[in-house]
N, C-alpha and C positions, 0 to 999 in steps of 0.2 A: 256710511255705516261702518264699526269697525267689524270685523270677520274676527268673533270667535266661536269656540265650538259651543256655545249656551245659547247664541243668537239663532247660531244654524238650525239648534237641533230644534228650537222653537220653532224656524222657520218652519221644518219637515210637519209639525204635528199640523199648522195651519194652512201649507201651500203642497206639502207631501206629504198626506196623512198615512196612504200604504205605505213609505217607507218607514215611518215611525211607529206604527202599530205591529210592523213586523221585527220590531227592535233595531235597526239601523242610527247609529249614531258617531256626530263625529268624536274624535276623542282628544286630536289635537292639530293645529293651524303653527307651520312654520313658515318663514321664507321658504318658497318654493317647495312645502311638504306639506302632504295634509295625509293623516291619519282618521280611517272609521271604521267600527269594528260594529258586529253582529254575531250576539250566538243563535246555536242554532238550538229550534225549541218548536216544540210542537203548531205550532202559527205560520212558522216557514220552511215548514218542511215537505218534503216530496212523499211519494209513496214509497220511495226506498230506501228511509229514514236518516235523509240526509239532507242539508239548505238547498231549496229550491234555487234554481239556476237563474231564477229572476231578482230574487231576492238578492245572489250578487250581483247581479249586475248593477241594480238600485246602488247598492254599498260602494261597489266599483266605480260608476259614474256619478256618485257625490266626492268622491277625493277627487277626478279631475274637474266636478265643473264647479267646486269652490273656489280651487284657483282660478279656475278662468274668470267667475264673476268679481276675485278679490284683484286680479289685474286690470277688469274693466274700471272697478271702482275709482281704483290707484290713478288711473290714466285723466280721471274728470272728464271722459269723451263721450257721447252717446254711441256706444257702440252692441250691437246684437253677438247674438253666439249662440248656435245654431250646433248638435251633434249631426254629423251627414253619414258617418259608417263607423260600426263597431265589429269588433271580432272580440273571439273568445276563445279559452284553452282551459278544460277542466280536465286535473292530472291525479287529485284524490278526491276523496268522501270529501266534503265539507260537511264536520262535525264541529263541536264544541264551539268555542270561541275563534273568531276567521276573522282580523285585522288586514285591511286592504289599506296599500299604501301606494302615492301618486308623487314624483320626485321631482315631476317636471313643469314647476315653475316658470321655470326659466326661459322655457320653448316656448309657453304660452305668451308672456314677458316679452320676447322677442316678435312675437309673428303681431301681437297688437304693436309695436311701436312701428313696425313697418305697415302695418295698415293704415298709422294716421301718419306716419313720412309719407307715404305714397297715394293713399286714398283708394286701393285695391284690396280688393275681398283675400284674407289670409288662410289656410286650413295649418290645424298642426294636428300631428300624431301623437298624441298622452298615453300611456300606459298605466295601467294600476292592476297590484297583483296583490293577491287574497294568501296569507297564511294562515297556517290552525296554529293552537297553541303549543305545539313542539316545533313553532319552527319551517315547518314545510310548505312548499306549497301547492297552495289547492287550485288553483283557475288565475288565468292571468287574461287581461280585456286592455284591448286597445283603441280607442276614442278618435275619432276624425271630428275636431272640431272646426267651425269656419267661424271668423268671424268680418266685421266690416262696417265699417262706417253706418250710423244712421245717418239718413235726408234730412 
């Protein structure tokens, strides 16, 4: 399958319907970069009128695990991928339009090529970090993903 964002965002309505009812979408698929963006609007909002912290996360951990499934793809290998621990850091309101962006390719790229060099279960740490529309940023989520050979 080729990874782009009209595939994904289909994906989301048939395999992730909360994240797309809540507006979550990707916006754009690079080497090693995936862009998704969510405004915020009364469906994902908190009581204190601002995107519920789930709702980023959803947005968060679709820019890292597009890459992971687009370097699965890449590889032709059966391989799983599993999130084992996240963190989080919310530093403003997340209001208006909140673009979360995930750079690290290349780490995930890395830790699958050595799981099928070696045949051992890999973890990488991805990041992806949420801005509003001035620029700033709102919450930043850090992903432990594993992944590993299927039998």
């Amino acid at each position: 399958m080729k990874f782009t964002p009209f595939k994904i965002n289909l994906f989301l309505l048939f395999k992730l319907p909360a994240a797309f009812f809540t507006g979550v979408r990707v916006r754009t698929i690079d080497t090693g970069k995936v862009t998704v963006s969510v405004r915020h609007r009364w469906v994902n909002q908190n009581p204190f009128k601002s995107m519920f912290w789930a709702v980023q996360a959803m947005a968060s951990e679709l820019t890292t695990g597009v890459l992971v499934m687009r370097e699965i793809a890449a590889s032709g290998r059966k391989i799983s991928m599993l999130v084992t621990n996240m963190d989080a850091t919310f530093t403003k309101k997340a209001t208006g339009k909140v673009e979360f962006i995930c750079a690290d390719g290349a780490l995930i790229q890395q830790a699958i090529e050595e799981t099928i060099r070696t045949g051992a279960g890999q973890t990488v740490r991805m990041t992806s970090e949420g801005f509003n529309e001035a620029g700033v940023s709102v919450s930043k989520f850090t992903y432990e993903w594993s992944v590993r050979l299927k039998s």
